[in-house]
C-alpha positions as CSV (number, residue, x, y, z in Angstrom):
1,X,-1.1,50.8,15.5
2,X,-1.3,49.9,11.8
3,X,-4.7,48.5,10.5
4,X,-5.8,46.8,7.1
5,X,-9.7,46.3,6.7
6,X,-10.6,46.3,10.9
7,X,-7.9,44.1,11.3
8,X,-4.4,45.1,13.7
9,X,-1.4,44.4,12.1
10,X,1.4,45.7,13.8
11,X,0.5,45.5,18.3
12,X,2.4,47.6,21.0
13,X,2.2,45.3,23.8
14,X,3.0,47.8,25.8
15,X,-0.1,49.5,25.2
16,X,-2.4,46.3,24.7
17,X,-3.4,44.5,27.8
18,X,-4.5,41.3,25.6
19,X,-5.2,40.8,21.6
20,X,-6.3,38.7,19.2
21,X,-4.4,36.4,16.5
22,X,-6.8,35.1,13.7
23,X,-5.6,32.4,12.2
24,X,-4.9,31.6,8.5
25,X,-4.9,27.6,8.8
26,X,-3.0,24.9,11.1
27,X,0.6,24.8,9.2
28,X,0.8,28.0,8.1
29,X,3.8,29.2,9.3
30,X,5.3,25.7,9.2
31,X,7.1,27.3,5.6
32,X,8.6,29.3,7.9
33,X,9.7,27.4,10.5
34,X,11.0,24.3,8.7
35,X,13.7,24.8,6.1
36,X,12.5,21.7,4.3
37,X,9.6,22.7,3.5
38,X,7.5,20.0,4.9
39,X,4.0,20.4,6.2
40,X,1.2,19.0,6.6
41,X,-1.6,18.6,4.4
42,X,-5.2,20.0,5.7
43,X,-8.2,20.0,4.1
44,X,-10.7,22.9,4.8
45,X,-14.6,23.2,4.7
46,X,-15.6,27.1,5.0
47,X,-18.8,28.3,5.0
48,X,-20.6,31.7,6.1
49,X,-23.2,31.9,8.3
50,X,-26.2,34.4,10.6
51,X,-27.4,34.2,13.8
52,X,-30.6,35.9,13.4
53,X,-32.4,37.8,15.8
54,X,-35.8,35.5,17.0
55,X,-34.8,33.3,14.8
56,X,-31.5,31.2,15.6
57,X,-28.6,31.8,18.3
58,X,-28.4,30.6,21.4
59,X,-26.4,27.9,23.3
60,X,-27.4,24.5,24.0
61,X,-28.1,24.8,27.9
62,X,-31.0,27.3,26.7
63,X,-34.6,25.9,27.9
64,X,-36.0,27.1,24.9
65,X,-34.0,24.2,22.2
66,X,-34.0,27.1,19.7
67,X,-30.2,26.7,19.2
68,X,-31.5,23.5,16.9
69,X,-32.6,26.0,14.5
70,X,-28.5,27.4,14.1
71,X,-27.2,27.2,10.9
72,X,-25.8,23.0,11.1
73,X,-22.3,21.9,9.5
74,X,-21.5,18.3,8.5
75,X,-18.3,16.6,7.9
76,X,-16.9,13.6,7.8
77,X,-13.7,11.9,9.1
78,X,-11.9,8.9,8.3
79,X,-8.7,7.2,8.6
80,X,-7.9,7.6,12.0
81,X,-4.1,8.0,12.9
82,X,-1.6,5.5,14.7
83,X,-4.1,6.5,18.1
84,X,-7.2,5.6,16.4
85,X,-8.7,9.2,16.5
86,X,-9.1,12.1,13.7
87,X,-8.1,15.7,14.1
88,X,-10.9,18.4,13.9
89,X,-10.0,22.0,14.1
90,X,-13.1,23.8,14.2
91,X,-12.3,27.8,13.7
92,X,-15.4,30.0,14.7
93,X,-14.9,33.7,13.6
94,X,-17.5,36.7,14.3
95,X,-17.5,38.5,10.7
96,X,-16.7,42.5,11.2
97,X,-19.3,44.3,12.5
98,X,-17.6,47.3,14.9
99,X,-18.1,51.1,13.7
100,X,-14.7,51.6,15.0
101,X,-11.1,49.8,15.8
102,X,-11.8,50.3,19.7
103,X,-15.2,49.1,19.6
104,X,-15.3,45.3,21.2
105,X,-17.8,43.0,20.2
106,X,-20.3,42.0,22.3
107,X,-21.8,39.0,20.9
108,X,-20.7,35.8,23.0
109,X,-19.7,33.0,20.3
110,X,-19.1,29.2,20.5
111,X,-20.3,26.0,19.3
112,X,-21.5,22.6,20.0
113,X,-19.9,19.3,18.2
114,X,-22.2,16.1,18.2
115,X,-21.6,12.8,16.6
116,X,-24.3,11.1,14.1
117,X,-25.6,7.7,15.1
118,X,-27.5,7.9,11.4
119,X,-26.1,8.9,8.5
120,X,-29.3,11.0,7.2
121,X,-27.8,14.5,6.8
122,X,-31.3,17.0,7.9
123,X,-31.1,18.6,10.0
124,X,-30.6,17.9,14.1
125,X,-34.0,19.2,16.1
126,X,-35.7,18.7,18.8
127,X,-37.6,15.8,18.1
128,X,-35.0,13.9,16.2
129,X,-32.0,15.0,18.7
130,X,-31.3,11.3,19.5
131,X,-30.0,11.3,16.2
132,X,-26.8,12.3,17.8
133,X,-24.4,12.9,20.6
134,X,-22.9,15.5,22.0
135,X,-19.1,14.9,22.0
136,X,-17.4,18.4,21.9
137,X,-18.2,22.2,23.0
138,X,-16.0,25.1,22.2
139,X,-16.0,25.8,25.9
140,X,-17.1,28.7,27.3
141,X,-18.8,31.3,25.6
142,X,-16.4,33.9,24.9
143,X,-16.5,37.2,23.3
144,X,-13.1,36.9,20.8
145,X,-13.8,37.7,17.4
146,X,-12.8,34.1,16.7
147,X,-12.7,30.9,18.7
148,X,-10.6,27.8,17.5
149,X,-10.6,24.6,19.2
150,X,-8.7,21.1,18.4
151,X,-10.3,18.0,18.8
152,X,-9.4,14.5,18.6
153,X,-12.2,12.4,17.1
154,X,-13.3,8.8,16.3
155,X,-14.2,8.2,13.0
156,X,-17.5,9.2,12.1
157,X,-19.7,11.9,10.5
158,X,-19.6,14.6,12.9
159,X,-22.4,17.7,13.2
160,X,-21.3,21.6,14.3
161,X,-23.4,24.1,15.5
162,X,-22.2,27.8,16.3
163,X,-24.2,29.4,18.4
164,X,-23.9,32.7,20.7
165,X,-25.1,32.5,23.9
166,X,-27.6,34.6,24.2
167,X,-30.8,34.3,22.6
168,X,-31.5,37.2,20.4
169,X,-27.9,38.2,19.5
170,X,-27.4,38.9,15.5
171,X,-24.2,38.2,13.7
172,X,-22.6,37.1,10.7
173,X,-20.0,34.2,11.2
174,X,-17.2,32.7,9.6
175,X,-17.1,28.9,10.1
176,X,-13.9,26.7,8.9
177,X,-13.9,23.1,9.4
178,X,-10.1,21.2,8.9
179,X,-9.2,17.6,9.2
180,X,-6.3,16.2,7.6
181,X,-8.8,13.1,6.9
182,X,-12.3,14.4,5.6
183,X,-14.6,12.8,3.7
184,X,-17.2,15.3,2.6
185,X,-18.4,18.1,4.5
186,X,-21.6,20.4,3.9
187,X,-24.8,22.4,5.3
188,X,-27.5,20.1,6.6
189,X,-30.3,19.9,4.5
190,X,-28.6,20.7,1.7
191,X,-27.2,19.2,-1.2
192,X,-23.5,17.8,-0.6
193,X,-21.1,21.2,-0.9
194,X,-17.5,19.4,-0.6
195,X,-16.6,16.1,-1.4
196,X,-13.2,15.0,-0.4
């Protein structure tokens, strides 16, 4: 196996039982496979984030609500499609952390998705939770380096919130947020970081 910076880019299969595919965005290989070169047009939000030991992780079933205190994503989506919904690709990536190629993580990722019913942009805690819904998860918690789900969204200003799902787990993440419809998409209770 060939690697470049912890990452496998060349596989046996015949020695790998499973792996892992990163991605790059939605249409990147569309170059590729379509001679005429058109693609589709995504906009990105990225943003890096911690999960800090006593202070954030864990999932949303936990009975102690401290996954409220996770690092929270905005964005926005509009002009919904010929079905009336928006696309949201949410990509969740744990940032290298193994002292070694073989080494698995061990920290179980995913993330929560909940739709605003105000548009105030603090942050979502446990007193002000009816501020939103919970419309989306990433499923189960999962220990890939990165998890990427697709959702299909009314239009609205939506909330993310990566999480592991144990309480006391550390990591750095990598969060990217794409829409072929955004509006503006940021941290909560800060200042607004990308305007579309």
């Amino acid at each position: 196996m060939m690697e470049s910076s912890g990452w496998h880019t060349t596989i046996s299969l015949k020695s790998s039982m499973n792996f892992q595919m990163c991605h790059m965005v939605p249409d990147a290989f569309t170059a590729e496979l379509n001679a005429n070169m058109d693609k589709e047009e995504w906009d990105v939000a990225m943003f890096h984030g911690s999960w800090m030991h006593e202070d954030t992780a864990c999932c949303t079933m936990c009975s102690t609500g401290i996954h409220w205190d996770n690092q929270q994503y905005y964005i926005g989506l509009k002009d919904p499609d010929s079905t009336g919904k928006c696309t949201l690709i949410v990509s969740l990536m744990e940032k290298e952390v193994r002292t070694s190629s073989l080494q698995e993580p061990e920290v179980l990722i995913g993330f929560s998705v909940f739709r605003l019913n105000e548009p105030s942009l603090n942050p979502l805690n446990r007193k002000n939770k009816s501020r939103a819904d919970i419309v989306a998860t990433a499923g189960e918690y999962e220990i890939y380096r990165e998890i990427c789900k697709r959702f299909e969204l009314s239009p609205g200003i939506y909330v993310v919130i990566p999480q592991t799902y144990r309480s006391g787990d550390e990591a750095d993440y990598f969060i990217r947020l794409y829409s072929k419809r955004m509006t503006t998409a940021g941290e909560m209770g800060l200042p607004k970081a990308n305007a579309m």
